[in-house]
C-alpha positions as CSV (number, residue, x, y, z in Angstrom):
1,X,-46.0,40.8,-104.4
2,X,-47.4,37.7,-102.0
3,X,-50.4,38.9,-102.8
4,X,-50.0,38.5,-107.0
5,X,-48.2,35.1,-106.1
6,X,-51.5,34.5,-104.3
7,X,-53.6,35.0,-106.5
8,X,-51.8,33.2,-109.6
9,X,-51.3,29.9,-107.6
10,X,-55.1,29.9,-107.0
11,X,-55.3,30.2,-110.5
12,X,-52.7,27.4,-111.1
13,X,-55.3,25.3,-108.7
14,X,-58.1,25.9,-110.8
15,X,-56.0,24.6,-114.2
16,X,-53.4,21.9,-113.5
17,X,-53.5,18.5,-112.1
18,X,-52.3,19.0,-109.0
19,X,-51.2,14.9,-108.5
20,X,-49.1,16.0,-111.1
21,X,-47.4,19.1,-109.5
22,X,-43.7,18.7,-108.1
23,X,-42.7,20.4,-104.8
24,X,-39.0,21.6,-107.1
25,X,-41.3,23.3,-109.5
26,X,-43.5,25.4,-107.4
27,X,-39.7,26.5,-105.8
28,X,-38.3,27.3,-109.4
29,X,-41.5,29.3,-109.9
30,X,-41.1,31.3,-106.7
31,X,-37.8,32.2,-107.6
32,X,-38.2,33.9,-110.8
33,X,-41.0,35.8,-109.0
34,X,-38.5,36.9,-106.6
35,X,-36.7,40.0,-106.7
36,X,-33.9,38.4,-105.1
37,X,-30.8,36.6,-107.2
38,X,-30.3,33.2,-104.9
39,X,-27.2,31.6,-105.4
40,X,-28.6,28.7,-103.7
41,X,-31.4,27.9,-101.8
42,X,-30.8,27.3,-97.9
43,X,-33.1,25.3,-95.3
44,X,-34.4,27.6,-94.1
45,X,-35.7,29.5,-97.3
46,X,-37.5,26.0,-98.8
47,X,-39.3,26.2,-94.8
48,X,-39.8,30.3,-95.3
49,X,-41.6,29.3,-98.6
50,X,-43.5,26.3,-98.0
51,X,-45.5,27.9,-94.9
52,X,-45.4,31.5,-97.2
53,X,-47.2,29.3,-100.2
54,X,-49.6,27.1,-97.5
55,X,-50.9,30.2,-96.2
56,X,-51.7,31.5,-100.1
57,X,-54.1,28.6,-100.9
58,X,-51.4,25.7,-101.9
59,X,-52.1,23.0,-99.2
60,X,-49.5,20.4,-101.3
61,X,-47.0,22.3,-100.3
62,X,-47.1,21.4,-96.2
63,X,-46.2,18.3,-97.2
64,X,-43.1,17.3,-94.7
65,X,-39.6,17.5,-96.4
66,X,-36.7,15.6,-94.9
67,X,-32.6,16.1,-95.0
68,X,-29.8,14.1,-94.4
69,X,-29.0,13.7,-90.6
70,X,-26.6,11.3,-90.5
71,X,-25.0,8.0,-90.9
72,X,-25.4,6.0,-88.2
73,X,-23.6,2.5,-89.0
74,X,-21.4,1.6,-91.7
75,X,-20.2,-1.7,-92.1
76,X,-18.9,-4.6,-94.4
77,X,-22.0,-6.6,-94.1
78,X,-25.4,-4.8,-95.3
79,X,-28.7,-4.3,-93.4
80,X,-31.5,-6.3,-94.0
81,X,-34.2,-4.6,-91.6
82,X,-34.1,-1.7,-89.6
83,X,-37.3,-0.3,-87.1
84,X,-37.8,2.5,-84.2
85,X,-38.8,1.8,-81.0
86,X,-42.3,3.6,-80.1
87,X,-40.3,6.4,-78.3
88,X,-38.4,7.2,-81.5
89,X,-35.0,6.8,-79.1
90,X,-34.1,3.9,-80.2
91,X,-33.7,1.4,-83.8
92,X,-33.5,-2.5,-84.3
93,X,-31.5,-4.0,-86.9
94,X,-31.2,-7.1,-88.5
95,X,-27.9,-7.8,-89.9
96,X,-27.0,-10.1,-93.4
97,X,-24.2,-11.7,-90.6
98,X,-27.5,-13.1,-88.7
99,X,-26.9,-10.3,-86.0
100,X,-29.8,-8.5,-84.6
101,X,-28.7,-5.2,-82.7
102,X,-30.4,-2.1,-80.5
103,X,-29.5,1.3,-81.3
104,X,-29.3,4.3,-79.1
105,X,-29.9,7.3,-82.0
106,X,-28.7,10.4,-79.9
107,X,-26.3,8.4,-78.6
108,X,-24.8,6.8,-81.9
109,X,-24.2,3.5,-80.0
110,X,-25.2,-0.3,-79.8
111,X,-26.9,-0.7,-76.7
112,X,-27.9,-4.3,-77.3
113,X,-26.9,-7.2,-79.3
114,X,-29.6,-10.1,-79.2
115,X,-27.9,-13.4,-79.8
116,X,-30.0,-16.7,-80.3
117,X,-31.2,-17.1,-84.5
118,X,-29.0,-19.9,-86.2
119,X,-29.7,-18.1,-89.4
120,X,-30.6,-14.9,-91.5
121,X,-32.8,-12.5,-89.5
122,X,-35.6,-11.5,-92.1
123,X,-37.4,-9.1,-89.6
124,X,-37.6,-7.1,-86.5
125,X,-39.6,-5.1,-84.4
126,X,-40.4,-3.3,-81.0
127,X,-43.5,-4.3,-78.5
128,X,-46.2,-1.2,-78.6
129,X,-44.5,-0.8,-75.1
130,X,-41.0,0.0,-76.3
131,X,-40.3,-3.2,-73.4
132,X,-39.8,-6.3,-75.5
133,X,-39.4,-7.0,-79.4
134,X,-39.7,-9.4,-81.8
135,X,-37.7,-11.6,-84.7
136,X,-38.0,-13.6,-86.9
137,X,-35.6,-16.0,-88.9
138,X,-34.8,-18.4,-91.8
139,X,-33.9,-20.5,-88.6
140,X,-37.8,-21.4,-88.5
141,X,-38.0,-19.6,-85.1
142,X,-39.5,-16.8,-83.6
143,X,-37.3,-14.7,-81.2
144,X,-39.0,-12.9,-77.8
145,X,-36.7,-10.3,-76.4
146,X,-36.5,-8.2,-73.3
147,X,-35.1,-5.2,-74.8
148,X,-33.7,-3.9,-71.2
149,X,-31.5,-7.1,-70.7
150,X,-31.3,-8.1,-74.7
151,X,-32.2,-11.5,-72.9
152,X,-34.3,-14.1,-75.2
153,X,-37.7,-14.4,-73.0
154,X,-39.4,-17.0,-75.1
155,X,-38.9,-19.0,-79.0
156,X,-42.0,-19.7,-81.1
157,X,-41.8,-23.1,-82.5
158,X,-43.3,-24.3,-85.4
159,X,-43.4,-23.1,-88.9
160,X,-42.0,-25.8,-91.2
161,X,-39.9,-23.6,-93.3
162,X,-38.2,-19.6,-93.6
163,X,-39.9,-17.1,-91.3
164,X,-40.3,-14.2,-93.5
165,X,-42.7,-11.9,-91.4
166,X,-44.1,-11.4,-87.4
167,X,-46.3,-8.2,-86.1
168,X,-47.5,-7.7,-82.5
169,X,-51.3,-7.3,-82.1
170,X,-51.5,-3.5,-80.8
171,X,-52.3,-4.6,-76.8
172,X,-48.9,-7.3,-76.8
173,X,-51.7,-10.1,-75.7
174,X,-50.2,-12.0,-79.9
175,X,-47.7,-12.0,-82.4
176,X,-49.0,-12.8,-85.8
177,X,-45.8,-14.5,-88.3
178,X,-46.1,-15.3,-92.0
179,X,-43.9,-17.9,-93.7
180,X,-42.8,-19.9,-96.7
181,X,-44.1,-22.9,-95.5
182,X,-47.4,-20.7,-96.9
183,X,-49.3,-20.3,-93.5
184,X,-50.3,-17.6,-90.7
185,X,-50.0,-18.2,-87.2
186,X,-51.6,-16.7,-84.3
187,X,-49.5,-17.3,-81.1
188,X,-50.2,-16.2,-77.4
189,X,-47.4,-14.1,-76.0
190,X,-47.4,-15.2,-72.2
191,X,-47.6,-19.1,-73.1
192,X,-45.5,-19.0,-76.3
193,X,-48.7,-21.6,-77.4
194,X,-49.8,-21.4,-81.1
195,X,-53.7,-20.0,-81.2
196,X,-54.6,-20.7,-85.1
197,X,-53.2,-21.5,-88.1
198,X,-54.2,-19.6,-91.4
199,X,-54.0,-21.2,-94.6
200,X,-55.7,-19.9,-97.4
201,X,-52.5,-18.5,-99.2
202,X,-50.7,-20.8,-101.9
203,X,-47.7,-19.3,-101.7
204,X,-45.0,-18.0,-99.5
205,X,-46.5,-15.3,-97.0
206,X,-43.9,-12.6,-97.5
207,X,-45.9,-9.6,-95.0
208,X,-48.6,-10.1,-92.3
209,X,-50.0,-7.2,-90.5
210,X,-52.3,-6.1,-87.4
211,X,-54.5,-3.6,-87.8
212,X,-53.9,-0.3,-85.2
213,X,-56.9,-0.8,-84.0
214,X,-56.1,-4.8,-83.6
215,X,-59.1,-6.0,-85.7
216,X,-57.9,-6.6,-89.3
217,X,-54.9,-9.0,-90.7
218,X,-53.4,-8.4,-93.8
219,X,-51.3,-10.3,-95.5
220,X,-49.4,-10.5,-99.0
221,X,-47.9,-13.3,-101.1
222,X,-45.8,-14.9,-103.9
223,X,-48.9,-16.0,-104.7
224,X,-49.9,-12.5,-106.2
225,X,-52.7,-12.2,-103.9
226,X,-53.5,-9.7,-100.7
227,X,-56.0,-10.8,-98.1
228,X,-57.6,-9.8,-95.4
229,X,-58.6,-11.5,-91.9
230,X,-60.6,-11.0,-89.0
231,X,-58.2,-10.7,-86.4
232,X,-60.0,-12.6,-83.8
233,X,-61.7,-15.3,-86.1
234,X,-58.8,-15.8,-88.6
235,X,-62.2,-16.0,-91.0
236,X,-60.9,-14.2,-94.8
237,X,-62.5,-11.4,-95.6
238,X,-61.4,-10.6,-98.7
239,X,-58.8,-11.6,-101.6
240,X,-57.4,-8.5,-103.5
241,X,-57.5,-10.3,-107.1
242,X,-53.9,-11.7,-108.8
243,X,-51.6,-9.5,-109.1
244,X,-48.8,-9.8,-112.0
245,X,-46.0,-10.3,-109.8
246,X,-45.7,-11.7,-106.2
247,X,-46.8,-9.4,-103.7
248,X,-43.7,-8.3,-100.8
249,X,-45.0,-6.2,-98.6
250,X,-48.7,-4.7,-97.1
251,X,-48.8,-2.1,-94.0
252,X,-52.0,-0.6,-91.8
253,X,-52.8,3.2,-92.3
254,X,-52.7,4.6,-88.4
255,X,-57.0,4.6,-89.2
256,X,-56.9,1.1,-90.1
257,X,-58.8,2.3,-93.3
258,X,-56.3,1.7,-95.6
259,X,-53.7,-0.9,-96.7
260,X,-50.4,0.0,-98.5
261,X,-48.7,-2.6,-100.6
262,X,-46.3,-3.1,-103.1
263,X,-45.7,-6.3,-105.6
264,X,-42.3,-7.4,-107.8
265,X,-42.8,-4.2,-109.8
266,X,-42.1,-0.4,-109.1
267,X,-45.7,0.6,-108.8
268,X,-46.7,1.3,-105.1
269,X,-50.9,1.0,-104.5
270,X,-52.7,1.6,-101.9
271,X,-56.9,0.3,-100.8
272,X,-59.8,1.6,-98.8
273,X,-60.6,-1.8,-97.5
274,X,-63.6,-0.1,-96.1
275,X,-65.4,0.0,-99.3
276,X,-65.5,-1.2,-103.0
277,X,-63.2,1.3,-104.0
278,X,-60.9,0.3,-106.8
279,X,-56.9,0.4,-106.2
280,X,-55.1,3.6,-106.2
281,X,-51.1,3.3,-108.2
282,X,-48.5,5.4,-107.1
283,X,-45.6,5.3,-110.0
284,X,-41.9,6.6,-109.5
285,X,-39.7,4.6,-108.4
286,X,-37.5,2.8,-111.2
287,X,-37.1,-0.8,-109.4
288,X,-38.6,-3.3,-107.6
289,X,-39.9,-1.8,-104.2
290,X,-39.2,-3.3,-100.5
291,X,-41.0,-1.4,-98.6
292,X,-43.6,1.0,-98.1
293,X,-45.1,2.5,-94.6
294,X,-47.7,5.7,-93.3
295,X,-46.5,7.8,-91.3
296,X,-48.3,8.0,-87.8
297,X,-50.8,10.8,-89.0
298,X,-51.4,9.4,-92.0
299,X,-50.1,12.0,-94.3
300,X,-47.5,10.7,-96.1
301,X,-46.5,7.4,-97.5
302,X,-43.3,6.2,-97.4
303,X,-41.0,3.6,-99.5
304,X,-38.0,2.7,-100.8
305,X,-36.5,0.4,-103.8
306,X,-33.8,-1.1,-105.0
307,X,-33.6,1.8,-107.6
308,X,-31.7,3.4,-104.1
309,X,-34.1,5.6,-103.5
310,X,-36.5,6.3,-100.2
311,X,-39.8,9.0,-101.6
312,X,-42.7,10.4,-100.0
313,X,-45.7,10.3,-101.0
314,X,-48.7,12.2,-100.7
315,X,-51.8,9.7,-100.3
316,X,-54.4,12.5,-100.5
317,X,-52.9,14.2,-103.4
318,X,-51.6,10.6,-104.8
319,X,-48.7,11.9,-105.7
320,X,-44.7,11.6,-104.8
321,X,-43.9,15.1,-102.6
322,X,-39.7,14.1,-102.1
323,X,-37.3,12.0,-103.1
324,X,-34.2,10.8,-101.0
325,X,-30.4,10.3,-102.2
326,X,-27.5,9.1,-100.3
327,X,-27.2,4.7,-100.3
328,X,-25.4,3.8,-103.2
329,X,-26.6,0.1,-102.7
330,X,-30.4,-1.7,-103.0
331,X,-32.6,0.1,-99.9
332,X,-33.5,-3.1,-97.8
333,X,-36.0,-1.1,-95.5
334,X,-37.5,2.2,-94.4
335,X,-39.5,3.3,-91.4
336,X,-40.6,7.2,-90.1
337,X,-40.1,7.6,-86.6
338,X,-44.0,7.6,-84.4
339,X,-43.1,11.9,-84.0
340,X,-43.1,11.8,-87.8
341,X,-39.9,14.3,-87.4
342,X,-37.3,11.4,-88.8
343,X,-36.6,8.6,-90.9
344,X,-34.0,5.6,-90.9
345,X,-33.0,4.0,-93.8
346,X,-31.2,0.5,-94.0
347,X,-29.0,-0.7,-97.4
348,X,-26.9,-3.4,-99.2
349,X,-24.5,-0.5,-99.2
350,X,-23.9,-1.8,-94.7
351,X,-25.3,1.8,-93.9
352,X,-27.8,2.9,-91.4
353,X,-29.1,6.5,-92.4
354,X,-31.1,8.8,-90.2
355,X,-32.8,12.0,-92.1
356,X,-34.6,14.2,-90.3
357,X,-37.6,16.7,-90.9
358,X,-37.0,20.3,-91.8
């Protein structure tokens, strides 16, 4: 019987388009093949049948599915941003009441509270090291914290208006922070001194990225426009046209090939900035999107909307794999844990979710 299944999924190969193709289909299909009645289908049968279907020829189907694990805050006031640390033990949240707090997951507790922004916190993250992290606010300041202590070690003066954005540079030496005072800056982590100034954009800088590899910027804008930068130089290397709505968010592929990045609109897209290839559109979600991330090895994309939904995405197959239910509010953030075996979801709802990989 495997082997009939086999053969007629090669076939289906051979005839469909498989961007097309959804995960809940090829299970429906596998049931009626079956010679057994399911009531239901358990966890472990959708695992039994993905590896059963990947070793037949069907290579969409290895595609990683994820489950509710848990709720991990709840709470009056939502969650604006929410990130793991580089271990995966740990999250960092920025709260709507301007608190910023550390998360030990197995241990469902707040381990930290980082006190110091007079105003919203728009963005947090961990150092590569796991040792420090970094904030941002609508206070005009950037936060440096020792995430041990949850003492401020330094605050980065000098954007003229809302903080909207800040990245470390992969080796800790910078932290790169976009505004909507419509710059870049470049600032030295041991002096706290600012090292350049970038501004091409003509509109607020909503997202700014380093590369993995630490030689590319991106960055996106209400201007409707995606650039690129050398790093090192801060010279633009090249403008990704005008988009119809202002671009929110752009994020790194772990190769540093590619560039995710979504505008006002509910069309994700990603770029080979490595050649002249055109943009690629990923369509599904029914709202505005507000983030969008690769997992570590590249093989899935991740986002989420205010449509309250997180999905995967294939970006080989260019095409959604999964689609995640539970906030009952706009998704604020997303991220997938550096193991790739979990993801944490923040909301308008005052929820933190964790979902884990079957």
């Amino acid at each position: 019987m495997l082997e009939d299944i086999g053969r007629e999924l090669s076939a289906m190969q051979q005839n469909i388009d498989i961007r097309k193709l959804k995960i809940e289909k090829v299970i429906k299909y596998w049931i009626q093949l079956s010679l057994v009645n399911f009531g239901w289908i358990t966890d472990f049968d959708i695992v039994i049948l993905r590896y059963i279907l990947v070793y037949l020829y069907f290579p969409l189907v290895f595609m990683p599915y994820f489950k509710p694990l848990k709720v991990l805050d709840q709470r009056s006031d939502g969650v604006d941003c929410i990130n793991f640390s580089p271990d995966g033990t740990k999250i960092i949240a920025c709260y709507t009441s301007n608190s910023l707090k550390i998360w030990d997951i197995a241990a469902e507790t707040e381990i930290q509270t980082l006190k110091g922004h007079t105003d919203w916190v728009n963005y947090a993250q961990f150092s590569p090291s796991g040792n420090m992290a970094v904030s941002c606010s609508k206070d005009k300041t950037i936060r440096l914290w020792d995430v041990a202590s949850g003492r401020q070690i330094k605050c980065f003066e000098g954007h003229l208006k809302n903080v909207l954005s800040v990245d470390f540079s992969p080796d800790e030496k910078t932290i790169v922070s976009g505004s909507a005072d419509k710059t870049i800056r470049l600032w030295d982590v041991e002096s706290g001194k600012q090292l350049k100034k970038l501004k091409e954009h003509s509109g607020a800088v909503n997202s700014v990225k380093f590369s993995p590899d630490g030689e590319t910027l991106a960055s996106a804008s209400d201007d409707r426009t995606v650039i690129t930068w050398n790093a090192k130089s801060g010279e633009s290397l090249r403008q990704l046209g005008r988009h119809v709505y202002p671009v929110l968010i752009v994020s790194f592929s772990p190769d540093s090939r590619f560039i995710v990045f979504c505008s006002a609109d509910t069309t994700l897209r990603t770029l080979d900035i490595t050649s002249k290839k055109g943009i690629t559109s990923l369509e599904g979600h029914k709202g505005i999107l507000t983030n969008a991330k690769y997992s570590s090895d590249g093989q899935i994309i991740v986002s989420c909307s205010v449509d309250k939904t997180i999905r995967l995405w294939s970006p080989e197959f260019q095409t959604e794999i999964q689609q995640l239910n539970g906030h009952t509010d706009i998704i604020t953030t997303v991220d997938i844990s550096p193991d790739g075996s979990k993801i944490v979801s923040s909301s308008a709802d005052g929820t933190i979710r964790l979902w884990e990989r079957l």
